[in-house]
N, C-alpha and C positions, 0 to 999 in steps of 0.2 A: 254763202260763197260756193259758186257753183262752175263748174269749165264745161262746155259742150266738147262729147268726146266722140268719132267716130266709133262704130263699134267691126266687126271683121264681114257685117253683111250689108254696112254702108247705111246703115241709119243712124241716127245721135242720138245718144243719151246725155242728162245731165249726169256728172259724176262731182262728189261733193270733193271740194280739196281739202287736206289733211290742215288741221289748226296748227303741227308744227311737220316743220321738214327740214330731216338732218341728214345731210351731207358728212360722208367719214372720207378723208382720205387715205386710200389704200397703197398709195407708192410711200408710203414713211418710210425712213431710211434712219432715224433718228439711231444716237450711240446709247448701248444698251448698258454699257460699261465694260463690255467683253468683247468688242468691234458695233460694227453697225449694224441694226434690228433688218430681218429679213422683212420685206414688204408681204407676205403670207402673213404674218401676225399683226398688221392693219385689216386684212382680208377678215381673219378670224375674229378680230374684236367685233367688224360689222355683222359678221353673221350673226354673232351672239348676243348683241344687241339687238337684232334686229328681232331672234325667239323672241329675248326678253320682251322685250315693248310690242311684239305680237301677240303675247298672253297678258300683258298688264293693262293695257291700253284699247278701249273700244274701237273699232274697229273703224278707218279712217281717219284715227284723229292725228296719228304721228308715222311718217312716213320716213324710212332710212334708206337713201340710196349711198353710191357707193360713189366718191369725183378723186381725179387727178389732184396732184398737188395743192395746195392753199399756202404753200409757201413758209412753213413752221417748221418743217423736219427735225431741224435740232432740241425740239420743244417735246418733241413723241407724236404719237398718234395726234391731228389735229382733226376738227370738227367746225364746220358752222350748221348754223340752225336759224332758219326761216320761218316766218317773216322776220322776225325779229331781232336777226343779223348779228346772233351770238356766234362768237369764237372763241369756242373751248378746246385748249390747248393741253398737252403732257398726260394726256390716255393712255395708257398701258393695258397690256393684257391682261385681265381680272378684276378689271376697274371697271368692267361693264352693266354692273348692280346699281353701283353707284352715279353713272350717268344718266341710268335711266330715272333713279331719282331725280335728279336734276331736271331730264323733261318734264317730268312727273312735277314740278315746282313751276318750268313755265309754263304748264299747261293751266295750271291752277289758277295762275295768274290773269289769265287770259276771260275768267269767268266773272 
């Protein structure tokens, strides 16, 4: 699985695509129980996932970008993950060990 990618001097490379790619949504707004969660701590969960599964994960294989809404907010921090069109839902801050297990499951799966 390969995408031909422009490169910045107008030649193409093949560049392999990631076997998972997860999507955080960063405008959360879900209730923390103390008012509503600042959308900075969707921000943060991605980042810190993103370490994570940067040291855990061969390089290409899981890809975290960062998308608008998916429409869960009251649920927490919401996620999908591609191809395989998971929607993981009620992510919290500090939970992010624990989800990269979860890729860490569907990747495994994928073999």
């Amino acid at each position: 699985r390969y995408k031909q990618m422009a490169t910045s001097n107008g030649d193409e490379k093949k560049m392999p695509l990631p076997r998972v790619h997860c999507f955080i949504c960063t405008q959360c707004s879900y209730d923390t129980g103390h008012g509503p969660a600042d959308p900075e701590m969707a921000k943060n969960f991605r980042g810190a996932l993103k370490k994570i599964c940067k040291n855990r994960f061969p390089r290409g294989h899981v890809r975290i970008n960062q998308t608008s809404c998916l429409g869960f907010c009251e649920q927490g921090i919401s996620s999908v993950i591609y191809p395989q069109r998971i929607v993981k839902t009620d992510l919290r801050p500090g939970s992010e060990s624990q989800f990269a297990d979860f890729i860490a499951q569907v990747l495994s799966s994928l073999d």
